[in-house]
MISEGU-34706 format. One record per residue: residue in one letter; x, y, z of N, C-alpha, C, O in turn. Coordinates in steps of 0.1 Angstrom, whole numbers, plus 5000, padded with zeros to 4 digits. Example, Ala and Ser with C-alpha at 12.3 -4.5 7.8 and 13.67 -1.06 7.14 Angstrom:
2
a513249435078512349555078513249675078514249675085/s512849785071513749895071512950005079513450115080/
//
This chain:
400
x478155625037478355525047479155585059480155655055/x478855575072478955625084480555555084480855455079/x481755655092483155635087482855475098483155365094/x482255495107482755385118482355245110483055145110/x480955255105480655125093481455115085481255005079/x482555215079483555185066484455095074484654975070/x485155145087486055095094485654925100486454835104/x483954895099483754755102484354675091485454615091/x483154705080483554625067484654625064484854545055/x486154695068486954665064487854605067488854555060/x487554595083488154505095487854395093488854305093/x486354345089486054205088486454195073486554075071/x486754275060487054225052488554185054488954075050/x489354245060490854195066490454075075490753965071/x490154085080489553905088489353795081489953695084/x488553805070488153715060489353715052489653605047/x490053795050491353705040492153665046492853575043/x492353765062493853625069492953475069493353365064/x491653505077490953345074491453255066492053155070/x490953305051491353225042492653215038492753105032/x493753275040495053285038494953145048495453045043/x494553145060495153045068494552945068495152845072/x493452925064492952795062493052705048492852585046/x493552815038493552765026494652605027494152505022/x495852575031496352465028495052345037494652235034/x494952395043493752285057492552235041492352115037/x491952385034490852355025491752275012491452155009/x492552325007493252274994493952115002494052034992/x494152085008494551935012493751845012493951735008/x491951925020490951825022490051795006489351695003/x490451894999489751914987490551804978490051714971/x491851824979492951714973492351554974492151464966/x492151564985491951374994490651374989490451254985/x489751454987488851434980488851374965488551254962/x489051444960489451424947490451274943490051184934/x491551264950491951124950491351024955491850914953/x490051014963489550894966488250904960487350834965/x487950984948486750964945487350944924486750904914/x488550974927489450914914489350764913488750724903/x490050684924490350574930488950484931488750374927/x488250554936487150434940485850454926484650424927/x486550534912485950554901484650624899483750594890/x484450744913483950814910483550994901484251034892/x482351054907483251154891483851294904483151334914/x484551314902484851434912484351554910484551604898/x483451654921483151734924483751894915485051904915/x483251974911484452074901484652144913485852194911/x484152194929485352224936486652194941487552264946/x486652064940487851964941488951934928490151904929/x488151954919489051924908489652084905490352094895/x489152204914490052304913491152354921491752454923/x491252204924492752204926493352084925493652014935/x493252044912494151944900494551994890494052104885/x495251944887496251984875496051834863495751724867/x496351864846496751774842497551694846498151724856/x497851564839498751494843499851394833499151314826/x501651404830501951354820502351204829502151184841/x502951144819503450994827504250924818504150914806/x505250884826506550824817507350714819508150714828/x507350614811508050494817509450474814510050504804/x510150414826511450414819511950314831511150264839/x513350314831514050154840515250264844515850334836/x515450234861516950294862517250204872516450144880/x518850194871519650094876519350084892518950174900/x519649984896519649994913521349844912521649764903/x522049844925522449754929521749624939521049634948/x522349474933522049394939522849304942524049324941/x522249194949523849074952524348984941525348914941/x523549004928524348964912524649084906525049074894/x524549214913525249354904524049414899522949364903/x524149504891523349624885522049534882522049424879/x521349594883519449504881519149654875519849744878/x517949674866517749714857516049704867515849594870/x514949824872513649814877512649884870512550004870/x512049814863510949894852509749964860509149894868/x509450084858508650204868507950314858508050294846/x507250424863506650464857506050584861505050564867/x506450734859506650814867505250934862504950954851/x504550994872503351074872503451154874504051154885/x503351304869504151454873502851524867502151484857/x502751624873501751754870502651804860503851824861/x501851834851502251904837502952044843502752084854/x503952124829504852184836503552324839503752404849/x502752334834502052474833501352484850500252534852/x501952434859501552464876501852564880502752634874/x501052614892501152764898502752744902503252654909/x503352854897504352884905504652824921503852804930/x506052804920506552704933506052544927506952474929/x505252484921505252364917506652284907506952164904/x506952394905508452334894508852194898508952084892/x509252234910509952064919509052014930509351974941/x507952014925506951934931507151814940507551724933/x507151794951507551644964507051544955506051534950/x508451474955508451344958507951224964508251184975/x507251174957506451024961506750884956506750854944/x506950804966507350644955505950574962505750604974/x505350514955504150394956504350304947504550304935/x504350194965504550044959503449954958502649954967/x503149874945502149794945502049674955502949624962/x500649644954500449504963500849374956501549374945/x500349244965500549144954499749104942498749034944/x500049124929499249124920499749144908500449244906/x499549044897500049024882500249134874501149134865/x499449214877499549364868500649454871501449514864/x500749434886502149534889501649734885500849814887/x502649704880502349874879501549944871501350074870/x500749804862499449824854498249794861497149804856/x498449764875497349744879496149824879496449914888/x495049854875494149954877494250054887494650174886/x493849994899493850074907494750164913494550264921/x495850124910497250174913497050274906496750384911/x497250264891497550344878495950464886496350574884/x495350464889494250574892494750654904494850774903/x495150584916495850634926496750774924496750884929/x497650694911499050794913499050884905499650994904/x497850824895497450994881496651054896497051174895/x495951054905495651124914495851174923494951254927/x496851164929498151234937498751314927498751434930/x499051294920499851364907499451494906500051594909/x497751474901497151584894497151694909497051814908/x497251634921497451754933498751804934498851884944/x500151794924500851834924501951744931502751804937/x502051624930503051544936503551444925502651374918/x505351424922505351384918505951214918507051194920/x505051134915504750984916505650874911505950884899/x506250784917507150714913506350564915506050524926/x505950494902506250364908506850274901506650274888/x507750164906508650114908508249934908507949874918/x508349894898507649724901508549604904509649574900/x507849534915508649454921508349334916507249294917/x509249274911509049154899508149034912507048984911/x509149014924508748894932507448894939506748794941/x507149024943505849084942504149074932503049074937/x504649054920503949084909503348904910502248864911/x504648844909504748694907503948624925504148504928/x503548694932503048624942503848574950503448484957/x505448614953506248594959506848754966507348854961/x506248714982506848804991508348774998508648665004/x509048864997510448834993511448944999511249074999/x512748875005513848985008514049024998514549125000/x513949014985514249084975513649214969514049314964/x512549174972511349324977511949424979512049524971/x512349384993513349485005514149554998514149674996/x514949474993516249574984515549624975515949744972/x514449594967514349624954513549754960513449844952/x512949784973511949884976513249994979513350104974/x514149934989514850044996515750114982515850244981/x516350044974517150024963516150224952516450334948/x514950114952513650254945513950374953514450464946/x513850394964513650544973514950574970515050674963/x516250524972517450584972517550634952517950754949/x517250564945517250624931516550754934517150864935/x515550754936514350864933514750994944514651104939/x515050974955515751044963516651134956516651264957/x517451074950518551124942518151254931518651374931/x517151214924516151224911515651354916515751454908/x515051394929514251464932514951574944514351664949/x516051544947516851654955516851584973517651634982/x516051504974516251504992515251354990514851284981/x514951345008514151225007512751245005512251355007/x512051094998510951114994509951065002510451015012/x508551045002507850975006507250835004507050794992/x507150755013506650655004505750585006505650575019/x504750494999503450445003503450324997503350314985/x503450165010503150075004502350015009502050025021/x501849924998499949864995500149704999500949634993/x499649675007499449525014500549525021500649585032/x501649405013502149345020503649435017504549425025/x503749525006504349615000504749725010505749795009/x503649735019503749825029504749835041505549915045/x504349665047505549595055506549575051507549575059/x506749565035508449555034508849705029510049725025/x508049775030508849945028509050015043509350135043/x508649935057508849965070510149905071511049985072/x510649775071511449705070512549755062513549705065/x512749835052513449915038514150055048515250105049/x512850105055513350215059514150205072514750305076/x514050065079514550085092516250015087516949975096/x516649995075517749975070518650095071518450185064/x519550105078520750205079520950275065520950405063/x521150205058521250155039520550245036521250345033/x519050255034518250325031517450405036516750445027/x517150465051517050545058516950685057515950755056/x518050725056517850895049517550945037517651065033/x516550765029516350885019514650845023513950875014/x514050795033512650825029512350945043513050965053/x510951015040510651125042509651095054509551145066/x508850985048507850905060507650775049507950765037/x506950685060505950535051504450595054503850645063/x504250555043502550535044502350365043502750315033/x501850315051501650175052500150165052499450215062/x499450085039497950095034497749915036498149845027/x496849875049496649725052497949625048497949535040/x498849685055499949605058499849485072498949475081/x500749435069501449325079502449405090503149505088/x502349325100503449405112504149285117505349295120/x503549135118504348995115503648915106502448875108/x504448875097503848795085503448645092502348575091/x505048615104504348485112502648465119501848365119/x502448595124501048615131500048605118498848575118/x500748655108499348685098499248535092498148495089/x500248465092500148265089499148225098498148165095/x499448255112498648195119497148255116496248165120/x496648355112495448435114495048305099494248205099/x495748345091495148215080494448085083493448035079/x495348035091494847875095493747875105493047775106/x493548015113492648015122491348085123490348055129/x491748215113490848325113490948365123489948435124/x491548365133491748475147493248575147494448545144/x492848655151494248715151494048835161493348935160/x495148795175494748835186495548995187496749025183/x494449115194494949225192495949305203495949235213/x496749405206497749465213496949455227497449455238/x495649445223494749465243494649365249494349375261/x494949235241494849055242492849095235492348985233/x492449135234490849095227491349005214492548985213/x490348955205490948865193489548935183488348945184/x490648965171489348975159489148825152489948735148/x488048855152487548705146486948725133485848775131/x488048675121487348685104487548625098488748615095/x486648535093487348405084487848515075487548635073/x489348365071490848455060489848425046488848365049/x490048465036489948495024490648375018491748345024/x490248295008491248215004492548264997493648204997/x492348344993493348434986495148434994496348414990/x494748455003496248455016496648325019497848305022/x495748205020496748095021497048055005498047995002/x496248094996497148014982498148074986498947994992/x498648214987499448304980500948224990502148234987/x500448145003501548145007502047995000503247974999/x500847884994501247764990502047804978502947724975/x501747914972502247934959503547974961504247984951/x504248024975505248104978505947964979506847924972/x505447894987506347784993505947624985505947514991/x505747644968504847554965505947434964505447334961/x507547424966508247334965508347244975508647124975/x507747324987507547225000506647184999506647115010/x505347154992503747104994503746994981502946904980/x505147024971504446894959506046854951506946934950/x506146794948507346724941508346804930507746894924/x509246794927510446884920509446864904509146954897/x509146744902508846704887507246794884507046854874/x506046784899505346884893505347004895504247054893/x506147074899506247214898505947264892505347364896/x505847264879505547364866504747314864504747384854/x503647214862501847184860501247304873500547404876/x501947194879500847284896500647404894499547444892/x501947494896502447644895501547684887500647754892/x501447644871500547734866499047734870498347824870/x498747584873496847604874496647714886495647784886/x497847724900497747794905498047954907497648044915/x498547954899499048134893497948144887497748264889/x496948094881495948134867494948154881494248264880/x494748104889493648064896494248234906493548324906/x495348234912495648364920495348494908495248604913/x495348494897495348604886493548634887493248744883/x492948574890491548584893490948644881489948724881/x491948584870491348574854490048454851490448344849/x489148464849487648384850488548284840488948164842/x488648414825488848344813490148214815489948094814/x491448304818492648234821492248084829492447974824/x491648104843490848024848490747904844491247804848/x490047924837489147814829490047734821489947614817/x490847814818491647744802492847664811493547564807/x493047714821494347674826493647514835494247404835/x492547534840491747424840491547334832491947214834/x491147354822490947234808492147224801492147144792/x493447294803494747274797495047124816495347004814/x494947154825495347094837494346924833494946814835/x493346924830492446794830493046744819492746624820/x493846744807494346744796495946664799496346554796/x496946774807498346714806498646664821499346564823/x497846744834498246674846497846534849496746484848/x498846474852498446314857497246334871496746434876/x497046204873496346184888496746214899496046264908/x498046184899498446234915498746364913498546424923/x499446494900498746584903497746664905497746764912/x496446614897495346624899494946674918494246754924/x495446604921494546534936495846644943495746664955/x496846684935497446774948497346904948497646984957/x496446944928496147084930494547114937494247224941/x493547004939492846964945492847004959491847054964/x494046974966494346984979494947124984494747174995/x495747194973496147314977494947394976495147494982/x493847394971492547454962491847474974491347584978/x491647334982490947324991491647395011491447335021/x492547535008493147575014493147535029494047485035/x491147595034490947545048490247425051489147405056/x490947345048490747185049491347175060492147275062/x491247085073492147035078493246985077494146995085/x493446925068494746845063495446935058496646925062/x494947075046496047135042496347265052497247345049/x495847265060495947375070497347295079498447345078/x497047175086498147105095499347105076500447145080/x499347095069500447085060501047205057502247205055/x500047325057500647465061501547555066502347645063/x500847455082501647505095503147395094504247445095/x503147305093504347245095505247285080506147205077/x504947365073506147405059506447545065507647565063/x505747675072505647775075506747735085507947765083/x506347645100507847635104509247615104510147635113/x509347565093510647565086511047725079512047735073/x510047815081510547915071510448035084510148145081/x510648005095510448125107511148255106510648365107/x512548225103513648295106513148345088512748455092/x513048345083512648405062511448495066511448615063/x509948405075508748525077509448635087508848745085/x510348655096510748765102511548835097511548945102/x512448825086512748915079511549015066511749105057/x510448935070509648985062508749105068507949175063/x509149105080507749165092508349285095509449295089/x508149435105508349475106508449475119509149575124/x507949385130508049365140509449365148510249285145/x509549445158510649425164511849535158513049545162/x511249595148512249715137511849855145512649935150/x510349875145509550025146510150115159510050235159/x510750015170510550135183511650225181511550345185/x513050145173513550265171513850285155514950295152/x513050295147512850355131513050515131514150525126/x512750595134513050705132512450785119513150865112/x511150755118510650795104509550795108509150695114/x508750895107506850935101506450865099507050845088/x505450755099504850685101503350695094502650755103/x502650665085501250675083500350525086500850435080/x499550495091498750325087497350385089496850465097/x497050305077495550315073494850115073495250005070/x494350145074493749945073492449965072491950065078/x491649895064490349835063490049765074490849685078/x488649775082488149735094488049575091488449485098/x487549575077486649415073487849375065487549325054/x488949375066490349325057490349165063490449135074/x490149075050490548945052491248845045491248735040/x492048955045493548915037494848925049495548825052/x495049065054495849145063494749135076493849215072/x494449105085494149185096494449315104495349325112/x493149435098493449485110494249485123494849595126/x494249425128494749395139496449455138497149535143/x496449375129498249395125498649535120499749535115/x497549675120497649805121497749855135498349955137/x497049785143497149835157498449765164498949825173/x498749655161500349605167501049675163501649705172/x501549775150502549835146502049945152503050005158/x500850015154500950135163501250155177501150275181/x501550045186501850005198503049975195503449925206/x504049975188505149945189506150085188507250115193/x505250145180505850235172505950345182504950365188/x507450475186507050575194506050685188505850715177/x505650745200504450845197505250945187504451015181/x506250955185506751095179506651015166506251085157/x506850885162507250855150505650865141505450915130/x504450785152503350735146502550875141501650895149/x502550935135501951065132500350995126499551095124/x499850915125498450925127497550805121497950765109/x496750745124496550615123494750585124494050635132/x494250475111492750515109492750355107493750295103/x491450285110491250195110489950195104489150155113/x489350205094488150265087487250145082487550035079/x486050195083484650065081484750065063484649965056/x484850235059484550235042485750155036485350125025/x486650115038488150005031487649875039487349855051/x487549735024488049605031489449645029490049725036/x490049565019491749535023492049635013492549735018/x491949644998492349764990491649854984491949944976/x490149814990488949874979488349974986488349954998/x487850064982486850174990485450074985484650134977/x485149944988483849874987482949825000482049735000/x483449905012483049835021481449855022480849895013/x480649825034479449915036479250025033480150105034/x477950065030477750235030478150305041477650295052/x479250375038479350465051479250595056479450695049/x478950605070478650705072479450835074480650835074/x478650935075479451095067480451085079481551135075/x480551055091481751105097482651005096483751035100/x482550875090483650755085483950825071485150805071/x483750875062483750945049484651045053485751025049/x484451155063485351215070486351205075487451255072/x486051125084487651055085488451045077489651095077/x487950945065489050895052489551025049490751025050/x489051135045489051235036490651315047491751355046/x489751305053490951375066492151325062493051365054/x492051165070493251125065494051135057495251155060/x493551125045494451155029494651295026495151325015/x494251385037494351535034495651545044496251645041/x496051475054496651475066498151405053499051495051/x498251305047499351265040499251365029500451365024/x498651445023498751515012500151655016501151685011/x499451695027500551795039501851695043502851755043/x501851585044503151535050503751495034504951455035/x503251495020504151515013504651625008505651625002/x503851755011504551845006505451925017506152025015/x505251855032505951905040507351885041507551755040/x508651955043509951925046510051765048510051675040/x510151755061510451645071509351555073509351485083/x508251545064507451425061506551435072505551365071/x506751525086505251495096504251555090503951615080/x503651525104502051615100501851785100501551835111/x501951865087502351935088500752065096499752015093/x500652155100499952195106498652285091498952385084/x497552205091496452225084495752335084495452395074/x495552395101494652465103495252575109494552675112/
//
């Protein structure tokens, strides 16, 4: 071989490994996001993607936090790549994910798939169950019990961590971090079809409109799901002290969107409820009625000053933390919409990057079939947070 041909091949063979030297976190991130959303949405993952996962162990246990009755005791459940990781994984980053609202809590399926799948990319997973949460009650207590989580785990893991919350879980871990209190220990929020004002999202219920940062209005009928959850929040104001506990349960059984439960909690309700409760779980049932819609809005007014400590609105411009939001386009629980208000609020240095995606309704990768550059996107995205967890200071750390 001619010396000057030895001298090509060897030049472009030095080419091709800085290449890859330098693209590899850009490839190993997008390959990661891969792998977690095709975990998650119960697909089988690809064997180039899954070569870069790891086993995964998991461990439950309760550590203390303070509250305004003293020490509270938070049951959680922690996701770590087994110890046999490439070197430098020892102290793998820090992650807390908070669930949505939902009976399972930290059993919830999809959750539990989530965080064995971040995990297996080498991150290690905290989650943390929020009782008032679980129970269908969005709650300042949340707040503490969220901000209360990062400052434990913070501790646990050497510095601040990251954190990612799901619905409404998301909004109260914006609200957690813009707390003095709890502030230096989170790293960034990932906020996944969150709320930016819970008051705006009452009103999107009763109306199905919910008007956007440009003044345009998305137009979606709400889901029945979001006005129970708020009759069920505020079910003392809609029915009498004496039926509280008939009501409550046919309506917990009916928000658990247990068929079986369902049913039984039905034929247990035709059995011990009288007629006049009969006819008022009837009325809560029938969410967008007119009647219980005007009974809605006049119990929601009374609770103004309670929905803004729930919102994040009016916190973000000066937060001082990394920022992620993701929303489902067809979300008719949370509006869209209320991802693009918190990105208009929020400064450019904090918002590190923001997707409003057709493949997500509100927590499911079930939307339409979508197309390869919406698939792209997603993938991006979650390759884009995969870098801001293993990055120092929680931004977007540079890919390419």
């Amino acid at each position: 071989m001619a010396p000057r041909t030895k001298t090509f091949w060897a030049m472009l063979a030095a080419g091709v490994a800085v290449f890859c030297a330098v693209a590899w976190p850009f490839t190993r991130a997008h390959l990661q996001a891969i792998a977690v959303l095709r975990e998650i949405a119960g697909q089988p993952v690809p064997w180039i993607a899954r070569a870069v996962t790891v086993p995964v162990a998991t461990e439950d246990l309760s550590f203390p936090t303070e509250g305004p009755a003293g020490q509270q005791m938070v049951r959680a459940r922690i996701y770590q790549p087994k110890d046999w990781l490439p070197k430098g994984k020892a102290n793998a980053p820090g992650m807390v994910v908070f669930h949505g609202v939902h009976h399972l809590g930290i059993d919830e399926p999809r959750l539990v798939g989530f965080a064995a799948a971040m995990a297996s990319c080498g991150i290690r997973v905290l989650t943390p169950e929020l009782p008032d949460i679980k129970d269908y009650h969005v709650s300042e207590d949340s707040v503490r019990t969220i901000g209360e989580s990062v400052k434990w785990y913070a501790r646990q893991t050497g510095g601040p961590v990251g954190v990612m919350g799901l619905s409404f879980s998301g909004g109260l871990a914006l609200v957690a971090a813009a707390d003095p209190l709890y502030h230096p220990d989170f790293k960034f929020v990932f906020a996944v079809g969150s709320q930016h004002s819970m008051e705006r999202v009452t009103q999107y219920y009763e109306t199905g409109r919910d008007v956007r940062p440009d003044g345009s209005t998305e137009v979606l009928p709400a889901h029945e799901y979001g006005p129970l959850v708020l009759e069920y929040e505020y079910l003392q104001d809609f029915v009498p002290a004496e039926d509280l506990g008939p009501v409550r349960a046919v309506l917990r059984a009916h928000l658990y969107e247990d068929k079986a439960e369902d049913k039984a909690a039905e034929a247990q309700a035709s059995l011990l409820l009288n007629e006049t409760q009969k006819r008022e779980v009837l009325a809560l049932m029938d969410a967008t009625s007119a009647e219980t819609r005007a009974r809605t809005a006049a119990v929601l007014a009374r609770h103004t000053a309670e929905l803004e400590g729930l919102s994040p609105r009016g916190r973000l411009r000066t937060l001082r933390t990394p920022v992620y939001l993701l929303h489902g386009e067809a979300d008719n629980i949370i509006p869209s919409a209320e991802t693009l208000w918190m990105a208009s609020e929020l400064p450019r240095e904090d918002l590190k990057a923001m997707l409003v995606s057709p493949v997500l309704s509100h927590l499911d990768i079930n939307g339409p079939p979508p197309g390869a550059m919406d698939e792209w996107r997603l993938a991006h995205f979650f390759g884009v947070i995969m870098g801001a967890a293993e990055a120092p200071n929680g931004g977007t750390r540079r890919l390419w």
